[in-house]
N, C-alpha and C positions, 0 to 999 in steps of 0.2 A: 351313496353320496347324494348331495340334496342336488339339483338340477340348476341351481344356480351359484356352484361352489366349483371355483376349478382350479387346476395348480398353473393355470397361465392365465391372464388376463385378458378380460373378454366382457360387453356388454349386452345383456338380454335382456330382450322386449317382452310386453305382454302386453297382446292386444284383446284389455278386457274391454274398450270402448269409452274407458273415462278420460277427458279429456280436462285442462289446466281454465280456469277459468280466466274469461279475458283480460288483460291488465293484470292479472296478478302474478306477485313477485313471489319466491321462494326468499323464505329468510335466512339471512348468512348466516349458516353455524360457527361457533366460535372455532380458531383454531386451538388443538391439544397438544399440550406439549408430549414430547416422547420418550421425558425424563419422568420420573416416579416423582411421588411427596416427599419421600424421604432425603432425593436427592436437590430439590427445586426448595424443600427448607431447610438445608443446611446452612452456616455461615458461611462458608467461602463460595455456593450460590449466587448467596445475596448480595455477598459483597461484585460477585463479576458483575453481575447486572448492575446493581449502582454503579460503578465503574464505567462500565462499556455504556452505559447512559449517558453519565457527564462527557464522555469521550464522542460516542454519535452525535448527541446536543450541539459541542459545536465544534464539530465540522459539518454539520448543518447550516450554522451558522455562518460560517465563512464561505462555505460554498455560493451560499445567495449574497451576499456581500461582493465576492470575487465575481460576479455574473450579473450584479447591480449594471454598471456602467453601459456594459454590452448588450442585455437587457432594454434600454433606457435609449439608445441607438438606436436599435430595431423595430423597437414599437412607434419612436418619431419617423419611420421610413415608412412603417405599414401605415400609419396614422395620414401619411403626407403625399403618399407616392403619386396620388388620381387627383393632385390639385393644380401641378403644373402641368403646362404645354408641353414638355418633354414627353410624355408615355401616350401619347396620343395614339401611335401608329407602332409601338413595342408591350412586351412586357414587362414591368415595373419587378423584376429580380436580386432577391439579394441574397449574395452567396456567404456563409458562415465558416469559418476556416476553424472548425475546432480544434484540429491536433488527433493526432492517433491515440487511441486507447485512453480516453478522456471520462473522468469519474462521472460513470454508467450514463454513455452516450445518448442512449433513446433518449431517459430521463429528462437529459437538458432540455430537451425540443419538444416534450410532451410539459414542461415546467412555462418553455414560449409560447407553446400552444394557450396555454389557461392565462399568460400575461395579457397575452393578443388578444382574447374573448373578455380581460375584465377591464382589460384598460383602455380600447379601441373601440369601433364600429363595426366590427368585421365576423364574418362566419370561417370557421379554419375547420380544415382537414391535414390530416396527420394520414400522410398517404407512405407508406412501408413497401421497398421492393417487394415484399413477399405479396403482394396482393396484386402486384401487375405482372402477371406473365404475361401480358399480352395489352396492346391496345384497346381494346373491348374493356375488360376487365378494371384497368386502369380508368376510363373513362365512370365504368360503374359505381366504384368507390367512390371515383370523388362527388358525384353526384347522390347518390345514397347520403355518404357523411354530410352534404351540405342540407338536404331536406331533415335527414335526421338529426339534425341540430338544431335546425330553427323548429322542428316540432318539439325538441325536448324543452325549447327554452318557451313553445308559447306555451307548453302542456295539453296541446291539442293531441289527444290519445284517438280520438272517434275521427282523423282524418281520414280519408280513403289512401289506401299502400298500393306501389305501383311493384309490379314482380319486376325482378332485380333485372332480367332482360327485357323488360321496356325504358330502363333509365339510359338517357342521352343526352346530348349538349343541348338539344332542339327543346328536350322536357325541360332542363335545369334553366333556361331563356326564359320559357314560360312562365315554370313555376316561380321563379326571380321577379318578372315585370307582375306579376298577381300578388305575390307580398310585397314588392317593397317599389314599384313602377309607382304611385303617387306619393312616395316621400321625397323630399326635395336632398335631404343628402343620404346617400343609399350606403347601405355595407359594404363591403369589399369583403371577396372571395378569397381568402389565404390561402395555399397547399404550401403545406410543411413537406419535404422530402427529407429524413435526416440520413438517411445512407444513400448518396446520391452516386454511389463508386458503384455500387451493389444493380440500379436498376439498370436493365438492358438499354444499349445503345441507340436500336430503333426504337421503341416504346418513348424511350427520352425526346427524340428529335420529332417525331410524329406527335404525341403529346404537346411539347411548345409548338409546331406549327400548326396545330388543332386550337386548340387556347386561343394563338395569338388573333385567328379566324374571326373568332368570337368577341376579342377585349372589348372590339366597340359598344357592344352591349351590357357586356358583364365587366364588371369589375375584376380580372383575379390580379392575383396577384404572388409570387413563387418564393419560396425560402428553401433555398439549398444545402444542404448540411453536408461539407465537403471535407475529409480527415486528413486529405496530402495536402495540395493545393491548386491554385487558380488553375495551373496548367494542364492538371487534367478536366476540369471544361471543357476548353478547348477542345484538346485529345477526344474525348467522347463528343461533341458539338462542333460539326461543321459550317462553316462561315456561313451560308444558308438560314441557319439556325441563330445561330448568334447574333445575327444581323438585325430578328427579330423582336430580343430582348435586350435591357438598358440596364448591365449589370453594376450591381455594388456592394463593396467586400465590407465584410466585419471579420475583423481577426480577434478571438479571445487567447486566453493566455496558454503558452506551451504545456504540456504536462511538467515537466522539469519545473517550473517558475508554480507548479500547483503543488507541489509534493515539498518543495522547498516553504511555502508558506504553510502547511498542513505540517511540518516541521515544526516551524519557528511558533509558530501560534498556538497550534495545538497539542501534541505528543511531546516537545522536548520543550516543557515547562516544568517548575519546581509542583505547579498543581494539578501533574499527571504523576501521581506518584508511581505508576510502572513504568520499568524502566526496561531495555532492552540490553543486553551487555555486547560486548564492541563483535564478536563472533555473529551472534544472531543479527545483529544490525549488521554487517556489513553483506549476508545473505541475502538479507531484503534486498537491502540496494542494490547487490549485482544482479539479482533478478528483475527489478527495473531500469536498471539503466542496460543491461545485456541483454536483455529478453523481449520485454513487452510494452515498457515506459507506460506500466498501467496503476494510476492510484488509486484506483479499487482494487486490484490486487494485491496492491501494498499497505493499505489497512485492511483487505482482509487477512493477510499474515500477520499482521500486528494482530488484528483480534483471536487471531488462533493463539498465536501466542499466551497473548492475554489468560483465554482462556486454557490453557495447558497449567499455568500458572498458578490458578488460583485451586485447580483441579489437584493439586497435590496435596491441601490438606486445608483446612482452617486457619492453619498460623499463619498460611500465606493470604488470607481476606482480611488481617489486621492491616493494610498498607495504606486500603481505601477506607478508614474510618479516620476522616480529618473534618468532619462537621461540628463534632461533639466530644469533650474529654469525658464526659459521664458514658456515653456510648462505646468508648472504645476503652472503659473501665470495666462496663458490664461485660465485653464482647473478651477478654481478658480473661475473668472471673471466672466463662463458663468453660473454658479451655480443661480436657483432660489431662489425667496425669502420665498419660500416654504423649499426650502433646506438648505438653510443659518440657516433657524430658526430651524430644524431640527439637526443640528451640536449643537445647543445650549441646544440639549433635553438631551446630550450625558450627564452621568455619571460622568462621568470623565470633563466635561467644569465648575462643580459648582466649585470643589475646586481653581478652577483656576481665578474665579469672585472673591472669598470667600478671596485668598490671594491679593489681589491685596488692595493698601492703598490709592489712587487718586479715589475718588466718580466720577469725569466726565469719567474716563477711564473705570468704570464700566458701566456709563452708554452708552458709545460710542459701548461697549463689546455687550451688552444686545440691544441696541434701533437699529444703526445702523448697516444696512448691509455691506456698502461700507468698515466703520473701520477693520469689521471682515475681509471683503476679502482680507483688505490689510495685514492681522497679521496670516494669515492662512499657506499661503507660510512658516514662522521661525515657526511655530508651529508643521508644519508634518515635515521639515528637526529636528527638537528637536526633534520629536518619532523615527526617523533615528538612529540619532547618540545615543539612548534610545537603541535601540535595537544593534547595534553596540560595545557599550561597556557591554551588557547586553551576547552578546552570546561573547564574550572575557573573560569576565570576567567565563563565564560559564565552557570554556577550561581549562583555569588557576585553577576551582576547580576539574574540572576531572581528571588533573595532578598531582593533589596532594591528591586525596582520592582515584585514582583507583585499586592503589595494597595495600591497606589496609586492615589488617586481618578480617573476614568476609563482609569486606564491608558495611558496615552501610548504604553508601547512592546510594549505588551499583557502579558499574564499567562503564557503558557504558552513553554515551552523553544524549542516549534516557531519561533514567533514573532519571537522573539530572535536565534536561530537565522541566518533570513531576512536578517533586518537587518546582523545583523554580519558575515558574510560576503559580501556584497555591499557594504557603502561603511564609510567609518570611521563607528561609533556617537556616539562623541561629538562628533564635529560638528553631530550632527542636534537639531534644533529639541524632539523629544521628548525624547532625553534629557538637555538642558538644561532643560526643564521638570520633568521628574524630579528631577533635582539640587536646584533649589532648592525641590520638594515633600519632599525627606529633609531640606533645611536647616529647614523648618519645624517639622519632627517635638520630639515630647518626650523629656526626658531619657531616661525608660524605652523608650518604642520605639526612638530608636536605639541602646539600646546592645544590647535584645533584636534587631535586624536584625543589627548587627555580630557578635554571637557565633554566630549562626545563618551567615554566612560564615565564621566560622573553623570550623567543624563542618564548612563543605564545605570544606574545605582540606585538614581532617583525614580527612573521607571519602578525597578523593584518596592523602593520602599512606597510608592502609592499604589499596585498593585497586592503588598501585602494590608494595605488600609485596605480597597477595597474586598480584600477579605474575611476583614475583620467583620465590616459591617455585612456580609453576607452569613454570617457565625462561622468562617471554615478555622482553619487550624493558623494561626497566628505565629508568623516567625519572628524570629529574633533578628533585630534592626542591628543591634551595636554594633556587629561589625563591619556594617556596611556604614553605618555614622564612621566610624572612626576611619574607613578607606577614605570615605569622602572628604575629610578633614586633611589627612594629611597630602592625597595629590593635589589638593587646593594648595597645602603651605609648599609642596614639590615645583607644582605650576605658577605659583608667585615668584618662585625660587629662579626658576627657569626665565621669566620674564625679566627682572632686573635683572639677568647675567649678561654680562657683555663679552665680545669676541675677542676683548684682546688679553694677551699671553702677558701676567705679570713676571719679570725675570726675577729669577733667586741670585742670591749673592753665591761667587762659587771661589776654591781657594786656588786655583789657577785658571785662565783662560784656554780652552784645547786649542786655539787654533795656535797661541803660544806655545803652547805644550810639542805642538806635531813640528813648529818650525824651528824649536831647540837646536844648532848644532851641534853643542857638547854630547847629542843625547846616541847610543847605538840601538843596533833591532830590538833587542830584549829589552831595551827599557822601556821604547817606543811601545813594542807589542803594551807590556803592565799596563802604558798609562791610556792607550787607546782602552783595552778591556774594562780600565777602570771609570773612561769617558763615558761608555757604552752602558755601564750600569746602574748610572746617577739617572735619578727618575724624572722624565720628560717632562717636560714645561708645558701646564694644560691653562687652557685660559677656563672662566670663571663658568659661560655656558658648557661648555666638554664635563666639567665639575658636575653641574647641574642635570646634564642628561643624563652621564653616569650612575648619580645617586638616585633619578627616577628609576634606570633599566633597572637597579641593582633591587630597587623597593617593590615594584609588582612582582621580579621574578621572584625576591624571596618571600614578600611578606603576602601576597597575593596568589598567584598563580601555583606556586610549589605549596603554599598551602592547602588553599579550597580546591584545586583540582586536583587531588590525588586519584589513583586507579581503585578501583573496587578491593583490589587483598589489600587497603590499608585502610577499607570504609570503617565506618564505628561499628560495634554490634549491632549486630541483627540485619543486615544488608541487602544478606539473600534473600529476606521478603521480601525486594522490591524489586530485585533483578531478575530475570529470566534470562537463562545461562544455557538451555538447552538446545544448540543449533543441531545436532543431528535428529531429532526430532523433526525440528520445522524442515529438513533438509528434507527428510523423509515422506511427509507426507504432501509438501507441497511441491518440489520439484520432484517430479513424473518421471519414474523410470519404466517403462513400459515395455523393455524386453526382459526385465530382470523380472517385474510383476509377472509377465506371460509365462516366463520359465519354471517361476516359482508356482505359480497358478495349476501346469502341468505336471510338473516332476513330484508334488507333493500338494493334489488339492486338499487335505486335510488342513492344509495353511490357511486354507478361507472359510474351506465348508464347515470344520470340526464337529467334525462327525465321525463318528466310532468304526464306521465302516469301513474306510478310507486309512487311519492311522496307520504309519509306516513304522517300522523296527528302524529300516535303516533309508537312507534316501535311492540303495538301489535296488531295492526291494520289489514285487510286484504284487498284487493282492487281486483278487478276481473279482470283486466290488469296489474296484475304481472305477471312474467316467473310461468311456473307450476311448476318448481323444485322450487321456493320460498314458492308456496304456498301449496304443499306437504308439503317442510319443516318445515313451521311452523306451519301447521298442526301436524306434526310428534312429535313437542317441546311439545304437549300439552297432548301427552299422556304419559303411564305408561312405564313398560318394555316391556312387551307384546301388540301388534297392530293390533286390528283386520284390516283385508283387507276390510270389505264389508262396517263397518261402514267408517272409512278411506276413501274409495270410495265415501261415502256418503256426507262427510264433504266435500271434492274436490267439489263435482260435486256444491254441494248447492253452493260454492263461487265463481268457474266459469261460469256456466251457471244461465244467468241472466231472464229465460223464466219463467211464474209463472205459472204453471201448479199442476195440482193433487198431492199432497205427493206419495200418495196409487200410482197413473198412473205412476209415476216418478220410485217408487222404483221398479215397472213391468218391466217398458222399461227405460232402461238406454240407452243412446245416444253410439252408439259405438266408433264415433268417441273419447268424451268425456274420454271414457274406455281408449279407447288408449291411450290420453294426459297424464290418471294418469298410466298406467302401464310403461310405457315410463319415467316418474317423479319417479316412485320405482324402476327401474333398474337403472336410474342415482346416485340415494340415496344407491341402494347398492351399485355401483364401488365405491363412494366418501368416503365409511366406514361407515355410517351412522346405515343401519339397515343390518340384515339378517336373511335370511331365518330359520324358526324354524322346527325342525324334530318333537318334542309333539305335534305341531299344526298346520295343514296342512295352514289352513286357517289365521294364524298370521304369522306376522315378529317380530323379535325380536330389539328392539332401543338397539344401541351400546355406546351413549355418553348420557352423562348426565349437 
């Protein structure tokens, strides 16, 4: 074996005496991917990456958008803080209240970091718990980071370097009044701390009162990046401390109110054409709102998903080709006859054989490949424009149920979402409660709910212009024209209706009726029953609300929101349906892995060796921690050590020797493998050691 080839990882030196010449950089090798060509030029490749492209693009975008204002704050506080007479005799501190598990926390403050240096005067350091265990330490960084900053920005390479334990507050004075002691308006010193929960309590307190020693000379100035809130300052910073700095808060936006707009903006548009179906979505979300409230981890399950999706085949990379009808002709064309017949296994293709009334056109549907290819093209632009009036129409009911008393079918898009894509909406028990909480409403609120649905109508149809002129896929307006037309002639309707109850003519008066004398019970009963069933007197707005509820639920909402088993053909391209999967691999079960990991490592390693007949099988080229373990499964609570030893050795050691001579001399090395296999089993939880029985271990799971 060559001498620098090992089967554990390790780095070796060779001191042949050449040395990196000064200033010079090693150039970044590119990164490789760790997928083959075969696989990296496939269609449905291509198509995830397009995809997850326009999908990262923007929430990129919104993310710096969502982070503008707060941004924009901070930089007028660092920009501002050493002008007035307040920070004379304090520290000029501003505490940032990100939120727990906030889309990749460092990021933010390393994103403030580079505001702060291009739009300010100032030198910043990005100071990380991990770097101050200690006062010292703490103190070195930040003066390191502040001299190695202004050398990179003057490009003075040939400066003289101080070793790391000569750098102090005494040098960083110095070296401060030598650069910038005859400018008339001098820098300011930033220290970013963004996990401020994280660094030690003394280190924090000794640090600001070290600082604070110094302000009058130096400029600094503190950013605290804090994920609970103000109260643990406090908590960690005693009045001593506090006393010293002039704090002030920036609060940005909760995770909840981030995942809600990375919703509405991004993912659950008609121009994300993957879709999530109501199973795999409501996974995500129970694992953010139960778990971690983290929206990095919620589009990283979305892009897993994503990717799961398009990994099943090419038919499913047709979804993202909405640039070009020539491109998603060609992309069409090239499809095998392995895959063509494969679109036909689709769920969703029988109803579509099943309505059709011309027997050759089914058979053209079913025999022919070339027909299909040509009918494939209008058949994904129809799941287009399915989904296009599907998330329009979705808006339109969030509009109108969001500030409804309890909420029935909840508030937020996410929600809605949920519901409507898993079962028909208007069958459900909420939304018929809903309906007749808008028929209660008053003239003014419905008519202000109905125009606010025609605004998203109108949203839509200028977002599909702006599509147009970007060449993406152009949907069909008419039926968003024709809604608009008619809750316009509904909302007219509504407006000149008035509250009062025109009376009908009737052929007797009931209160006559009830005060007949001539009359006995049995007639009385008829003619109340008969009172009872003459149709109510509605005045002209009750008419008018009526005929609104009656129009969205049927001609709107029961329409364009149906559930996925009544989507057009072809569906399942666009859906991902597989939540045991994402169960699988993202929510972590880690004693079912451990067990699995033990009782049968061929599950990970597969490897020949290892391969089991049955799962309680033993093989003498298993790991000794396997076959400890399942030796261990086969006893009681209590385990003797010596028999234990004994069961080991009979299944590793395949020598056939003496019982009697065996149980004499036991092989040491052998000892070792199991003593070594029982200290694994105890760090993993497995057993421990017994104080009644010198000689046993005690099993901890059952």
């Amino acid at each position: 074996m060559d001498s620098t080839i090992s089967v554990s990882k390790g780095v070796f030196v060779f001191k042949n005496g050449a040395t990196r010449a000064k200033g010079a950089r090693r150039k970044v090798q590119p990164c490789r991917s760790l997928l083959d060509g075969a696989t990296t030029g496939a269609f449905w490749y291509r198509s995830y990456e397009r995809q997850w492209k326009r999908v990262s693009d923007a929430l990129e975008k919104l993310l710096s958008s969502s982070y503008e204002k707060i941004l924009d704050d901070l930089l007028g506080f660092v920009e501002g803080c050493h002008r007035g007479i307040e920070y004379s005799s304090v520290l000029p501190t501003a505490a940032l209240l990100t939120g727990i598990n906030q889309i990749d926390h460092l990021s933010q403050f390393e994103t403030l970091a580079g505001n702060i240096r291009n739009n300010t005067f100032s030198l910043v350091v990005l100071l990380q718990s991990r770097d101050c265990p200690s006062m010292k330490a703490a103190v070195e960084t930040i003066v390191a980071g502040f001299v190695e900053e202004q050398r990179a920005a003057d490009e003075d390479a040939d400066s003289r370097q101080l070793r790391r334990n000569q750098l102090n507050l005494g040098v960083l004075r110095a070296w401060y009044l030598e650069k910038h002691g005859h400018l008339e308006k001098k820098p300011n010193l930033s220290i970013i701390m963004p996990d401020f929960e994280v660094f030690s309590p003394d280190v924090l307190q000794d640090m600001i009162l070290v600082l604070n020693s110094y302000s009058t000379e130096l400029p600094f100035v503190l950013i605290l990046g804090v994920a609970t809130s103000v109260a643990t300052i406090h908590s960690v910073l005693p009045y001593h401390v506090t006393s010293k700095i002039k704090l002030s808060i920036f609060q940005s936006e909760p995770s909840v109110t981030n995942l809600n707009k990375t919703l509405d903006s991004v993912l659950l548009t008609p121009f994300c054409p993957f879709h999530l179906s109501g199973k795999v979505f409501k996974l995500l979300m129970d694992i953010f709102l139960f778990y971690d409230f983290s929206v990095k981890g919620f589009i990283e399950g979305f892009k897993y998903a994503l990717m799961e999706h398009y990994f099943q085949g090419n038919i499913y990379g047709l979804c993202s080709v909405t640039s070009d009808r020539d491109e998603l002709e060609e992309a069409v064309e090239n499809l095998t006859a392995t895959e063509v017949e494969s679109i036909r296994q689709l769920l969703s293709f029988r109803p579509l054989i099943e309505s059709l009334d011309n027997p050759q056109e089914v058979v053209d549907f079913l025999t022919k490949d070339h027909y299909l290819r040509r009918m494939l093209p209008s058949m994904l632009l129809e799941v287009h424009n399915f989904w296009f009036m599907f998330h329009c129409t979705l808006e339109m009911l969030q509009v109108l149920v969001q500030d409804l008393p309890r909420g029935p079918l909840g508030k937020q898009l996410r929600e809605l979402y949920e519901h409507c894509i898993s079962s028909d909406v208007t069958q459900m028990a909420e939304f018929k409660e809903c309906m007749q909480l808008v028929a209660f409403m008053s003239k003014e609120e419905i008519l202000g709910k109905v125009l606010k649905m025609i605004e998203v109508i109108l949203k839509f149809k200028d977002m599909n212009d702006e599509a147009c002129i970007r060449g993406e896929t152009i949907f069909e307006v008419e039926p968003l024209e024709q809604m608009s037309d008619d809750l316009e002639h509904l909302t007219n309707a509504i407006a000149r209706a008035g509250m009062e109850v025109v009376p009908e003519d009737l052929e007797e008066p009931t209160a006559n009726v009830i005060n007949s004398p001539k009359m006995n019970r049995q007639e009385l009963q008829a003619k109340l029953l008969s009172a009872a069933r003459q149709p109510k007197q509605e005045s002209a707005f009750t008419k008018a609300i009526n005929a609104l509820v009656a129009y969205i639920t049927n001609e709107i909402f029961r329409k364009y929101l149906r559930p996925l088993s009544r989507g057009p053909p072809l569906i399942e391209l666009f859906v991902f349906n597989d939540a045991a999967t994402i169960r699988r691999h993202i929510v972590g079960v880690p004693r079912a892995a451990v067990h699995t990991a033990l009782n049968n490592p061929h599950y990970y390693l597969q490897c020949g060796c290892c391969e089991l007949e049955d799962d309680h099988s033993l093989v003498p080229t298993m790991p000794d921690l396997s076959v400890a373990y399942k030796l261990h499964a086969e006893c009681g609570r209590m385990i003797n050590l010596f028999d234990w030893l004994q069961a080991f050795r009979t299944v590793v050691d395949d020598r056939n020797a003496d019982e009697e001579e065996q149980e004499r001399h036991i092989d040491p090395q052998i000892q070792a493998r199991f003593t070594r296999a029982v200290a694994e089993l105890q760090f993993l939880g497995f057993i421990k050691t017994s104080k009644k029985k010198t000689d046993h271990v005690t099993r901890l799971t059952w």
